[in-house]
C-alpha positions in Angstrom: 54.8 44.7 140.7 56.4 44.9 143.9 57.0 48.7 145.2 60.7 48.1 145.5 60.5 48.3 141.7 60.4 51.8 141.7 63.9 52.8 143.9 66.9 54.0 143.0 69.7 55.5 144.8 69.9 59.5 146.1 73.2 61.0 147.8 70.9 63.1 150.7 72.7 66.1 149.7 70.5 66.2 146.7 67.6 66.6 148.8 66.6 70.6 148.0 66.6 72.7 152.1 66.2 75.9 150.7 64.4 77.5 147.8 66.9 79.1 145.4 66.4 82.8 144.9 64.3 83.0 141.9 61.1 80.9 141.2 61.9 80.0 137.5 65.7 79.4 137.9 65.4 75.9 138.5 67.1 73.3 136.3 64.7 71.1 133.7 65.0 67.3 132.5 63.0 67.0 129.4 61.8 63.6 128.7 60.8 62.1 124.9 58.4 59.1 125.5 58.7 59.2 121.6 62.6 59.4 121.3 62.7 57.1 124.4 65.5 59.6 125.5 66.1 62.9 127.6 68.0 66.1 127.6 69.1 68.6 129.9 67.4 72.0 129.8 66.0 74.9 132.3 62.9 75.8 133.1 62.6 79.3 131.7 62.7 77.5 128.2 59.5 75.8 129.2 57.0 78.1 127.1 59.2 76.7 124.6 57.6 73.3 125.0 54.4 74.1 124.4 52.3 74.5 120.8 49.3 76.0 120.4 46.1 74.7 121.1 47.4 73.4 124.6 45.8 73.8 127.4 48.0 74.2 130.8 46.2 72.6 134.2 47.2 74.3 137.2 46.4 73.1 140.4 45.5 76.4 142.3 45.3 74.9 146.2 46.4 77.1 148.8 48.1 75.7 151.5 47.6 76.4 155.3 49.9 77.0 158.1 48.9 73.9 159.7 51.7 73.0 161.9 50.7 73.6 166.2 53.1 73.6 168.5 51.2 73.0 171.9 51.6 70.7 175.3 49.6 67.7 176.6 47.3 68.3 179.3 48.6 71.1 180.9 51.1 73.9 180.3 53.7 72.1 181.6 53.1 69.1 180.0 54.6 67.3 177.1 55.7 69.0 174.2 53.3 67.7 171.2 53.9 68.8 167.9 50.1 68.7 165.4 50.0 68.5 161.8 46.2 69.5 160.7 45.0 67.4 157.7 41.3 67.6 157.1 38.6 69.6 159.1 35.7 67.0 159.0 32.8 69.5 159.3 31.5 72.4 158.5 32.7 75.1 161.1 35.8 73.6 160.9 36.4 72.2 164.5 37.1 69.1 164.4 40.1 67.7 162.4 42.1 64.8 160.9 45.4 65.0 162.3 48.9 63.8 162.5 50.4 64.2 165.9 53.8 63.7 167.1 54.5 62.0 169.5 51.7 59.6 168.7 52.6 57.3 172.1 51.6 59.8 174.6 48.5 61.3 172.8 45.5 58.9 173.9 41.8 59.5 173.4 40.2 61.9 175.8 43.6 63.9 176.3 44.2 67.9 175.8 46.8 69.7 174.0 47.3 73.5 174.6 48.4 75.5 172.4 48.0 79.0 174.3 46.0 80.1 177.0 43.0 80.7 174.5 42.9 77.7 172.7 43.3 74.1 173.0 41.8 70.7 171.5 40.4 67.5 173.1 41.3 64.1 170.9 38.4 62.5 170.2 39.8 59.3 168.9 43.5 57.9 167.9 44.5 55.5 165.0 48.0 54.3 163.9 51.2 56.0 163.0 49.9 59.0 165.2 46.4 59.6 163.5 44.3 61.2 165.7 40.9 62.9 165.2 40.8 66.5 167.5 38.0 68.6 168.6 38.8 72.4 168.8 38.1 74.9 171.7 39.1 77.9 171.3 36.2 80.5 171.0 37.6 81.7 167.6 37.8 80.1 164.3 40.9 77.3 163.4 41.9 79.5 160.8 42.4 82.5 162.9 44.7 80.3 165.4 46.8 79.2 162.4 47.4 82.2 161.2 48.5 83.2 164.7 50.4 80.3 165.8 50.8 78.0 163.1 53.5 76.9 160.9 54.0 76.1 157.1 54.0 72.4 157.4 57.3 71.9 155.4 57.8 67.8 154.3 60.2 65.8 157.0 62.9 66.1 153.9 63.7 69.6 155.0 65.8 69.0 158.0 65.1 72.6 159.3 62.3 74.5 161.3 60.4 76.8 158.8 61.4 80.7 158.2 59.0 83.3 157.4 59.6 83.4 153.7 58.7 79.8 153.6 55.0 81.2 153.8 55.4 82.9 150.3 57.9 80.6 148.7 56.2 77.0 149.5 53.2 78.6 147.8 52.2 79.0 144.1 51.9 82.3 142.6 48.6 81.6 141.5 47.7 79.8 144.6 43.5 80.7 145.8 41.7 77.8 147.4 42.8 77.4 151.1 42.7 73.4 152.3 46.4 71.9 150.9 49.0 70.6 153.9 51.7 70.7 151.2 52.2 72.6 148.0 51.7 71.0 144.4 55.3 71.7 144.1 55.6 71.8 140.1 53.8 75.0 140.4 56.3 76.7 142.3 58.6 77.3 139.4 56.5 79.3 137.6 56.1 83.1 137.4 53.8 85.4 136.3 56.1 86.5 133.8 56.2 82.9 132.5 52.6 82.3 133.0 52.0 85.3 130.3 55.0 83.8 128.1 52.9 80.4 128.0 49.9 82.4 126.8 51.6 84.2 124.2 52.9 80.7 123.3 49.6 80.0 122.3 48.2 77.9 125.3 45.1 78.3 127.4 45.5 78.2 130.9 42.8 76.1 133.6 42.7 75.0 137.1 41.6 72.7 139.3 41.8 72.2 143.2 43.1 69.2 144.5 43.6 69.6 148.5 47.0 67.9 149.2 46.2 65.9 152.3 47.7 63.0 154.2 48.8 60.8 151.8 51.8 63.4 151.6 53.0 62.1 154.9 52.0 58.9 154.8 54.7 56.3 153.8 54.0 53.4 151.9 53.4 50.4 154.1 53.1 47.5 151.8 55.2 45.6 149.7 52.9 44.5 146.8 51.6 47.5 144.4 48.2 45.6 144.1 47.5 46.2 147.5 48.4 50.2 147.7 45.4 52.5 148.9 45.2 56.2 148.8 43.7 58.3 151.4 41.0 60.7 150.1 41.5 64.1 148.8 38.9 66.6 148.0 39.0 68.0 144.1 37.2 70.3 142.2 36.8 71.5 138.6 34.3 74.1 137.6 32.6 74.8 134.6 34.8 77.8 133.2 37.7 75.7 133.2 36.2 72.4 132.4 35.0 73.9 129.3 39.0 75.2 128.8 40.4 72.0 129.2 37.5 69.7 126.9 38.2 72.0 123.8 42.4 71.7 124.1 44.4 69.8 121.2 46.7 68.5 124.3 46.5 68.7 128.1 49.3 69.4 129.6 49.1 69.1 133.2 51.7 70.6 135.9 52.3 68.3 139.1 51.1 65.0 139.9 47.8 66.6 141.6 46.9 68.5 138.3 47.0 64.8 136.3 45.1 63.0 139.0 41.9 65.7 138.7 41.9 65.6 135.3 41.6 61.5 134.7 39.4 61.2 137.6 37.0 63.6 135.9 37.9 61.9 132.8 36.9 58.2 134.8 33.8 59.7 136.2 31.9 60.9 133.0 34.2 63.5 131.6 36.0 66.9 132.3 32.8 68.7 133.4 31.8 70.5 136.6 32.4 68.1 139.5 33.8 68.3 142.9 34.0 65.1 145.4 36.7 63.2 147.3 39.5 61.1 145.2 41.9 58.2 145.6 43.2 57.7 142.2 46.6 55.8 142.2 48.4 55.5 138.7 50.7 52.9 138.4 52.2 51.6 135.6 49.3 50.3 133.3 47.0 52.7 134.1 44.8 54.0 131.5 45.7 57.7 130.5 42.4 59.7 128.8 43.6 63.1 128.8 47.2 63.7 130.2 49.2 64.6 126.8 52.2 65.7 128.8 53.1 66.9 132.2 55.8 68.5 134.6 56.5 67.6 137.8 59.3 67.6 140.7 61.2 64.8 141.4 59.9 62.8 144.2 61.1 60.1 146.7 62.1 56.5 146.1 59.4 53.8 146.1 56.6 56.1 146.4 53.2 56.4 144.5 53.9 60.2 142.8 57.0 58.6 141.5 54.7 55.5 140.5 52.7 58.1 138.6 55.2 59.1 136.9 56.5 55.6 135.6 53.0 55.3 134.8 53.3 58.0 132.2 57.1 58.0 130.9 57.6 54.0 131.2 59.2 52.8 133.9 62.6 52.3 132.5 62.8 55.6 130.6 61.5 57.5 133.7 64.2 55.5 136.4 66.8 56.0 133.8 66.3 59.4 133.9 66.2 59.8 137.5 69.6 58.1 137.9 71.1 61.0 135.1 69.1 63.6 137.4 71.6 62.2 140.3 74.5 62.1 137.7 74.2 65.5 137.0 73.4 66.2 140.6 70.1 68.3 139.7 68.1 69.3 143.3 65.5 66.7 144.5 61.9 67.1 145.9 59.8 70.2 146.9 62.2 72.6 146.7 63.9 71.1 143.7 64.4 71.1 140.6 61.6 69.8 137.4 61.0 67.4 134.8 59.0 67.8 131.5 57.5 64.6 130.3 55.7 64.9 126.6 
């Protein structure tokens, strides 16, 4: 399979800027793997989907405002723009980053970000990877609170407004460590959280950190030789249990399917926590995923991959190319497609 297998064509005015108004108002493509169809519907009909017995997999990652804004060297220097990806120990000062732009950011360099605080870049990779060491006498998290930015994807062709802070967050978002939502969640409520309860379904989470395979492009040609960059995961016991006892998992967003057939790969859906780089591509294996919603995503990339993986690559591109027909909103801020 080459990676060009999974394209198809998308007017850039589908491409969602804004969040619209109200979480659950979003449009819903409902896909039949057993009708080999799909159908128009909107996602406050999505309790409607569900039976009893299911269990719903949320991913409950928080993410951080880790976009910096700072200058190379000195104060006057050039403008540098960090994405934080990964703090790589346990006080959380030194970092996996993405930093733009990558050219004039060399090893042994300093970028300010105030008069308080600053990093030294301890190493450099490609495609603007660099690894940073943090100075500032308080903690990273207090600084990106203070100065940092919700780390919007490069789709949304506009700087980031303060109710981007609430809005590109679940509702039901706890553990801090994502650099991008798990964007299925976004459409829900707590009003329809409770409707899905009443509907009969049990409700569990995992983490998955959304890290920098986000950003990352893919740079090969050939599927075969696709690798994923690590992401931390975790499932604890309460919910474990939850999710081993269900008649049908039914996981929301491409992170929430990922935990639970790693688990499933690595001895079962039991307490666990570790790094993952699970790609699912057509073929793959499915142990526990009985149905799933997710966003649309981008054109030759490995969530959309995933998602061929599950539907069938035909019946999932097909229904893509009615998504654009129809002219339904694409990617983070978009709109949402049920696959059962």
């Amino acid at each position: 399979m080459q990676v060009s297998d999974f394209n198809y064509e998308l007017p850039e005015e589908l491409i969602a800027q804004e969040p619209l108004s109200e979480r659950n108002a979003s449009r819903m493509l409902v896909v039949s793997r057993e009708r080999n169809a799909f159908r128009d519907d909107d996602f406050r009909n999505f309790h409607r989907y569900l039976r009893a017995g299911d269990c719903l997999v949320l991913n409950n990652t928080r993410v951080v405002p880790a976009r910096l804004h700072g200058r190379r060297n000195t104060s006057e220097g050039a403008e540098v723009e960090v994405l934080l990806v990964r703090a790589l120990n346990r006080d959380q000062t030194e970092w996996r980053a993405l930093v733009k732009p990558g050219k004039r950011v060399r090893t042994g360099d300093r970028i300010l970000f105030d008069e308080q605080s600053s990093a030294e870049v301890l190493s450099q990779g490609e495609f603007g990877k660099r690894t940073l060491r943090f100075l500032a006498g308080r903690p990273v998290s207090e600084l990106l609170e203070r100065l940092g930015e919700t780390p919007l994807p490069p789709y949304i062709h506009r700087p980031p407004q303060t109710n981007d802070r609430e809005r590109y967050q679940t509702v039901f978002a706890g553990e801090r460590g994502s650099v991008a939502a798990p964007t299925a969640g976004l459409h829900f409520t707590t009003g329809m959280l409770d409707r899905c309860r009443e509907a009969g379904a049990e409700i569990a989470y995992v983490t998955l950190h959304v890290g920098l395979g986000t950003f990352a492009p893919l740079r090969v040609t050939d599927v075969a030789n696709i690798r994923l960059h690590d992401e931390y995961f975790a499932i604890d016991e309460a919910n474990a249990d939850l999710m081993s006892h269900a008649k049908r998992l039914f996981c929301v967003g491409t992170t929430s399917v990922r935990s639970v057939e790693t688990a499933l790969l690595r001895g079962g859906l039991q307490k666990m926590s570790g790094e993952t780089n699970l790609f699912i591509h057509p073929g793959f294996p499915f142990r526990g995923t009985g149905a799933m919603l997710t966003n649309f995503h981008l054109p030759q990339s490995s969530l959309l991959m995933l998602v061929c993986a599950f539907a069938g690559r035909d019946l999932a591109l097909a229904a893509y190319r009615h998504a654009v027909a129809e002219r339904y909103r694409f990617f983070s801020y978009g709109d949402c497609m049920l696959i059962e």
